[in-house]
C-alpha positions, 0 to 999 in steps of 0.5 A: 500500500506505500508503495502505491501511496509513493506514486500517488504522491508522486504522479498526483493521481492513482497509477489506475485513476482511468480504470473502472472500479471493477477492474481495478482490483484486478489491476492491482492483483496482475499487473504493475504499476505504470512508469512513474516516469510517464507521468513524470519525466523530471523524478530521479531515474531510480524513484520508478524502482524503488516503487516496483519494489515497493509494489511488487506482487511477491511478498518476498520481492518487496523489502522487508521493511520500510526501513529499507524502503526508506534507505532508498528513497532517501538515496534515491532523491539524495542523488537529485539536484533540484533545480531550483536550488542550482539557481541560488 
């Protein structure tokens, strides 16, 4: 579920926000979540696998716990220069 809550609040909408709500479940269940990426270009390239992880349909392919989780996030947005801070 956080993982899905990361690519809401990173896309600003549901990876499924088009579906309808009988099949969203079964989106959910078979497949993945769309590319981050596609919805926006301007997030760092690993934010997409961090979220897969997160979201991935075997238990034992997600991390083992949020600490983890949260370990590569914070690596992953660490290696971004935002651009307004390269205007300073």
């Amino acid at each position: 579920a956080l993982g899905v809550i990361l690519y809401e609040m990173f896309a600003g909408r549901h990876p499924f926000d088009e579906t309808p709500v009988g099949s969203l479940l079964i989106k959910h269940i078979q497949e993945l979540l769309p590319d981050i990426h596609e919805v926006r270009d301007d997030l760092p390239p690993g934010i997409g696998d961090v979220i897969q992880k997160a979201t991935a349909k075997a238990p034992s392919d997600r991390y083992s716990n949020v600490l983890a989780l949260v370990s590569d996030l914070k690596s992953t947005m660490s290696s971004a220069i935002p651009l307004w801070w390269c205007a300073k």
